[in-house]
C-alpha positions in Angstrom: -0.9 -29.3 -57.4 2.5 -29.2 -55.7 2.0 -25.0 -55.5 -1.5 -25.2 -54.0 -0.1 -28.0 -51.7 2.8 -25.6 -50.5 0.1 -22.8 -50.3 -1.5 -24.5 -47.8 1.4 -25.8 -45.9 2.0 -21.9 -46.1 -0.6 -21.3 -44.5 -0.9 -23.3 -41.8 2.5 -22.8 -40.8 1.5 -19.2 -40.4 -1.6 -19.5 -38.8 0.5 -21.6 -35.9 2.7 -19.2 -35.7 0.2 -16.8 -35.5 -1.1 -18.9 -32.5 2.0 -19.4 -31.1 2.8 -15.3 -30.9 -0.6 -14.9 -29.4 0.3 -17.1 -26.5 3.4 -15.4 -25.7 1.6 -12.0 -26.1 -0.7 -13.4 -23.6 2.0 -14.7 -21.0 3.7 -11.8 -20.7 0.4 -9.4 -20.5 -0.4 -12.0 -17.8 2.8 -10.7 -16.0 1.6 -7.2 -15.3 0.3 -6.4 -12.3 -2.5 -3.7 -13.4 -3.9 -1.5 -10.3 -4.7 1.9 -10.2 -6.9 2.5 -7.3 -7.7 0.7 -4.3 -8.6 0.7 -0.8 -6.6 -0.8 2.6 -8.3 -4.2 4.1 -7.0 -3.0 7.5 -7.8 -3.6 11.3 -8.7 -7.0 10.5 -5.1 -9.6 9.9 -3.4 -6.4 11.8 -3.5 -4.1 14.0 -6.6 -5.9 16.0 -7.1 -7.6 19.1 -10.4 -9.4 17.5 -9.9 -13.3 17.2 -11.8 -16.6 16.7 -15.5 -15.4 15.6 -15.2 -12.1 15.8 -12.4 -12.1 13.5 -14.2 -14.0 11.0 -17.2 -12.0 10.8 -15.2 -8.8 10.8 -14.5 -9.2 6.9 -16.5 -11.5 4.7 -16.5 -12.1 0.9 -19.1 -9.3 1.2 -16.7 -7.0 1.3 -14.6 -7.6 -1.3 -17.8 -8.0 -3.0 -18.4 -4.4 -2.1 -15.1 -2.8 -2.6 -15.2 -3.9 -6.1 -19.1 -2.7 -6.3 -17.8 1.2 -5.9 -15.0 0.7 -8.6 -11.6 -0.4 -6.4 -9.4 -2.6 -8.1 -6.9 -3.2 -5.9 -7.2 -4.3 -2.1 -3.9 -3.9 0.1 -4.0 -6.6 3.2 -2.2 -6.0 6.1 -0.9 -8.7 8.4 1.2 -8.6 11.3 3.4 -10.9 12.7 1.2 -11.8 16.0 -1.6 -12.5 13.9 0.0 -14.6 11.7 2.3 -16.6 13.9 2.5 -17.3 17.8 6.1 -16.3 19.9 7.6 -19.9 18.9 7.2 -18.7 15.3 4.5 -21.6 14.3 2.0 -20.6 11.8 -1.5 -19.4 13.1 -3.7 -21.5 11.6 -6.7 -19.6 11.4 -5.2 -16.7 10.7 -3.6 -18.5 7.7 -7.2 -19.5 6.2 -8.4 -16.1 6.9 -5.7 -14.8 4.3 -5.8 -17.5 2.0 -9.9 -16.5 2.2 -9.2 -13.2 1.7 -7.1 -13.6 -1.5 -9.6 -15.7 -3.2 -12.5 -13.1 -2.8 -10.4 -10.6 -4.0 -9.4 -13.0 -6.9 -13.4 -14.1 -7.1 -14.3 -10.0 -7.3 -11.6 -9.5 -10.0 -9.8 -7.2 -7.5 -5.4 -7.3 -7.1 -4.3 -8.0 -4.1 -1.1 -6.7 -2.0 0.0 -9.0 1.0 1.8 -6.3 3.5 3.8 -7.2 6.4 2.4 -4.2 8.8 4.1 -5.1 12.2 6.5 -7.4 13.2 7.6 -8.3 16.8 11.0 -6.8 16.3 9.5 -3.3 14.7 6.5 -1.7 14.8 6.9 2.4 12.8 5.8 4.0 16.0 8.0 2.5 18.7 10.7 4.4 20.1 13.0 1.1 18.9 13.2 -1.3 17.2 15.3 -4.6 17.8 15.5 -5.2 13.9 18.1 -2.9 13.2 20.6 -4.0 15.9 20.1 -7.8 16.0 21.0 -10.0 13.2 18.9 -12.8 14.8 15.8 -10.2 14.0 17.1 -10.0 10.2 17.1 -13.2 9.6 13.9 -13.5 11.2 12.0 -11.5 8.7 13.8 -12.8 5.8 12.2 -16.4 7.4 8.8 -14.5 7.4 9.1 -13.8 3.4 10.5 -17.2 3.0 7.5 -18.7 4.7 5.0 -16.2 3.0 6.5 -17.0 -0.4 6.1 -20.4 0.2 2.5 -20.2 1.4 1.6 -17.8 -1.7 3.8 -18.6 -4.5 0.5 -20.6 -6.0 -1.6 -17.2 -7.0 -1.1 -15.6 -10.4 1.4 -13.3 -10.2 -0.6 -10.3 -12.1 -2.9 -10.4 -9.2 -0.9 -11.1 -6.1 1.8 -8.7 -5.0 4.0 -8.9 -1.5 5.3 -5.6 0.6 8.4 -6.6 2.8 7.5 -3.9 5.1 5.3 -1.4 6.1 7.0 2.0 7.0 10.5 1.2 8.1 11.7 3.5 10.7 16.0 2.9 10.9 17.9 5.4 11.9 20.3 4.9 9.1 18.9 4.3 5.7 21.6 1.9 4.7 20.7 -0.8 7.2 17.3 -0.3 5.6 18.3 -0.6 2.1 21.0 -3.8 2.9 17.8 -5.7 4.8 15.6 -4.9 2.2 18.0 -6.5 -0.6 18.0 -9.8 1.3 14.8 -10.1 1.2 14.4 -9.6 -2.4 17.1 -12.0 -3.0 15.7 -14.6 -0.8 12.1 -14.1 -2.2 13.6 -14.0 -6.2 15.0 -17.6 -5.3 11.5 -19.3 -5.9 9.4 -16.4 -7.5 11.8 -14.2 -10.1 9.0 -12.6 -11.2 6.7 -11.6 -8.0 5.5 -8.1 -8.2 7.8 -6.6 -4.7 5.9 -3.3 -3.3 9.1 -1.6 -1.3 9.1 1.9 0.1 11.4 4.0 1.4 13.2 4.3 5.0 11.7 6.8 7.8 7.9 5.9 7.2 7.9 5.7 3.4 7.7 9.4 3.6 8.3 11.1 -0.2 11.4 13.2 0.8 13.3 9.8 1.5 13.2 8.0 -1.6 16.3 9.5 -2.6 18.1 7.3 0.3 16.3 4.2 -1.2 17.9 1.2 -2.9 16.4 -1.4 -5.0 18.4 -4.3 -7.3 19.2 -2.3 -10.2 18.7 -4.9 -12.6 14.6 -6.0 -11.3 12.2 -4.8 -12.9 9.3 -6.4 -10.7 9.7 -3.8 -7.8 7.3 -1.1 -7.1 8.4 1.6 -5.9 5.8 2.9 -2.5 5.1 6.2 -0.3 2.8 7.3 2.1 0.9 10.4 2.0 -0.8 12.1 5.3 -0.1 15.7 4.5 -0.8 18.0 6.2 -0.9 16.2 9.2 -3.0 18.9 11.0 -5.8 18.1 8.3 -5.3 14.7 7.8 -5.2 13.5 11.3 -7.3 16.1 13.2 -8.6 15.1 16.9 -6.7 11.4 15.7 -5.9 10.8 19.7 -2.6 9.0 18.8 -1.7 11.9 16.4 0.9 14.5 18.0 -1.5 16.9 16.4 -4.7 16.1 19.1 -4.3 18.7 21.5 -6.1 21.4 18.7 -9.7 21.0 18.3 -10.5 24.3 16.4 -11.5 24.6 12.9 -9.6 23.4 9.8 -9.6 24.4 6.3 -8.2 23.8 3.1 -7.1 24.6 0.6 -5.3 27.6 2.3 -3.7 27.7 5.3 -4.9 24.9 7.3 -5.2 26.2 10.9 -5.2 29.8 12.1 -1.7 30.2 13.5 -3.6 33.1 15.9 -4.5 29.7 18.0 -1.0 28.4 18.5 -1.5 30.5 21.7 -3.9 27.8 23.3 -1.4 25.1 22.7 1.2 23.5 24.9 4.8 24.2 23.2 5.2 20.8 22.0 2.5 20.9 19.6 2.8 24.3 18.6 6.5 22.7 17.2 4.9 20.2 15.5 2.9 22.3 14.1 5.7 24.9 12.5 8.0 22.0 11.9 6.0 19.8 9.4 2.0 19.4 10.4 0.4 23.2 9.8 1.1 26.0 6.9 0.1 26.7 3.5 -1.3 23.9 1.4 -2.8 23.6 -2.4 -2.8 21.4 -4.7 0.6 22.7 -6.0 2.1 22.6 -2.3 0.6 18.7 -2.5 2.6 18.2 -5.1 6.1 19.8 -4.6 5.6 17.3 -1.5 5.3 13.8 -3.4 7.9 15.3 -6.2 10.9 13.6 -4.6 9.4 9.6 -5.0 7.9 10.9 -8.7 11.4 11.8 -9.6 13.1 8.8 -7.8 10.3 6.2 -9.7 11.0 8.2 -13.2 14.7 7.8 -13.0 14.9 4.3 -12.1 11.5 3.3 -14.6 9.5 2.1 -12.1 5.8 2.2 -11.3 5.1 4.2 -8.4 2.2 3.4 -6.3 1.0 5.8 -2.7 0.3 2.4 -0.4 -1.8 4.7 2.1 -3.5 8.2 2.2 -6.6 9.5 3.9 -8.3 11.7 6.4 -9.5 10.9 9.7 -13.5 11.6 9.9 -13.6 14.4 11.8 -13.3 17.5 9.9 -16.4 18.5 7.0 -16.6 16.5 4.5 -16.5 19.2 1.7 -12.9 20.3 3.1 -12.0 16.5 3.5 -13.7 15.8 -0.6 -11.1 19.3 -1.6 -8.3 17.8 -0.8 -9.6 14.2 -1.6 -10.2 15.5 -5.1 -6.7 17.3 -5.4 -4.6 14.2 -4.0 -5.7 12.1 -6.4 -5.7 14.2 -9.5 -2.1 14.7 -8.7 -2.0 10.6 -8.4 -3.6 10.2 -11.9 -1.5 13.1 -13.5 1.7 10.9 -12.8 0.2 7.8 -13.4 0.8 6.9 -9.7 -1.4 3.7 -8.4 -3.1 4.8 -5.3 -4.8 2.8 -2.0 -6.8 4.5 0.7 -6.6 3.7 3.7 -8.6 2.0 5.1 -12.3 0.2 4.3 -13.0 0.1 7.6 -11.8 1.3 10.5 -9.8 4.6 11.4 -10.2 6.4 7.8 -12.9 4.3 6.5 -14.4 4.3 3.1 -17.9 2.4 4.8 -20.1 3.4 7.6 -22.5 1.2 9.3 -23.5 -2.5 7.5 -21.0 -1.5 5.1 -22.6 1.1 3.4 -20.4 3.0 1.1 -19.4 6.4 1.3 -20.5 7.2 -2.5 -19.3 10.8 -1.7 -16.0 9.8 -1.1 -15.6 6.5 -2.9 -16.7 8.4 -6.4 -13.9 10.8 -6.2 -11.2 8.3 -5.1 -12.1 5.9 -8.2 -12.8 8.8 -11.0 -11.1 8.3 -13.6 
């Protein structure tokens, strides 16, 4: 009697443990933030001069709905600072809801989300300066921008919602980068230790600078971010704001990407550009000797790596465009490396009129 009493004490006792592992098995699977490909919500919280109704009708759950139709996982939000705030630094109301909407499609759709600071007052990663790397009143700004957006987000699940400090940080030293950056993360870790922190490095989150880049060695919530337009002559043909506009000819790839026998027709400034980073010799190998720099940065530190923004302006054929599409993100999947188009809509998007899908496009970018 006594043994088949102990038996079953036995095995209940094991059965809560059992229980009792489970749950912690669960908490911390609950802690990863799982993404692997996903597309930019852009021109909407940023980069926009739409407001009140327009605004609201621009995205809709709809589109979340959709993004997560063509196999997405993951949407990155940008937000700027106008948007979000007005000059006294009071919180935009509508804007506000409109991200707080956002957040809880995404969540409703099963899709990640990655709140990104785009554009602040004090920097924006095409201006000629930038007043956030000379005044410490600036600085502290932004770290009051994370303090208010931690605040206003700290609710969500952390293995859906992530935050990016910054998008593209252009200082002309990478140390006042890196110091502003780890005050950030400090301020941000005092109410959410474990937040998922998307952070990429200096001079446009370029690949060949994350050797400059700095993170807290001892958090392990960071992911590490780049950005990937090259080469720019493909990627950003007849883009009017690209230094790259003036040539209108033909474009291949893989190969080399315009006919140097045309540099001729160009004024010297754009013939520079050209040499000096946007034209030459790309394949699928070149593509990768680029990103090898962040790869071998995110390897030695043990970090996931994730490419925040990548994508070609619609102007060249699509079969050219779908080449390097295709090689881009087998290099992506080859290294494990989370990826996000940019955008849905917009400059590069992924839709075309009503919101139709690309399928073209949007099959290669979410193959698996």
């Amino acid at each position: 009697m006594h043994n088949k009493f102990g038996l079953i004490l036995f095995i209940i006792f094991g059965l809560l443990t059992a229980m009792c592992s489970s749950n912690i098995r669960s908490d911390e699977e609950n802690e990863e933030f799982a993404i692997r490909t996903g597309v930019n919500v852009s021109h909407w919280l940023s980069q926009s001069k739409k407001r009140g109704e327009e605004r609201r009708n621009y995205i809709t759950k709809a589109d979340f709905d959709t993004i997560a139709s063509v196999g997405f996982d993951h949407v990155r939000i940008p937000i700027d600072e106008e948007q979000m705030w007005d000059e006294e630094g009071n919180k935009e109301k509508e804007a506000f809801e409109l991200l707080h909407n956002a957040i809880n499609w995404a969540l409703a759709a099963n899709l990640s989300v990655i709140v990104d600071l785009h554009i602040i007052r004090s920097h924006h990663f095409i201006a000629e300066t930038n007043p956030l790397w000379t005044e410490p009143a600036e600085q502290e700004k932004l770290i009051d921008l994370w303090r208010q957006l931690s605040a206003e987000l700290k609710g969500y699940p952390i293995n859906m919602v992530a935050y990016e400090i910054l998008n593209e940080a252009v200082a002309d030293d990478p140390e006042d980068w890196n110091n502003l950056l780890g005050e950030v993360i400090a301020e941000i870790r005092l109410k959410e230790p474990k937040r998922k922190i998307v952070v990429g490095s200096n001079q446009w989150q370029i690949a060949s600078t994350f050797p400059d880049l700095k993170v807290p060695l001892k958090d392990r919530n960071i992911i590490l971010s780049f950005h990937f337009y090259n080469p720019m002559a493909l990627t950003h043909h007849l883009a009017p704001w690209s230094p790259v506009a003036e040539y209108k000819g033909e474009i291949n790839y893989p190969g080399q990407i315009i006919d140097t026998a045309h540099y001729k027709e160009l004024s010297e400034q754009t013939v520079a550009v050209m040499r000096e980073y946007a034209n030459g010799y790309f394949t699928k190998d070149t593509l990768t000797k680029i990103m090898s720099p962040a790869i071998k940065v995110a390897k030695d530190k043990n970090l996931p790596l994730f490419c925040g923004e990548f994508g070609i302006y619609p102007t060249i054929p699509e079969d050219i465009a779908l080449r390097w599409y295709k090689d881009v993100c087998d290099i992506f999947n080859s290294n494990n490396i989370a990826y996000c188009h940019w955008c849905y809509k917009g400059d590069f998007p992924v839709v075309g009129e009503n919101s139709v899908p690309n399928r073209r496009l949007t099959d290669v970018l979410t193959a698996k």
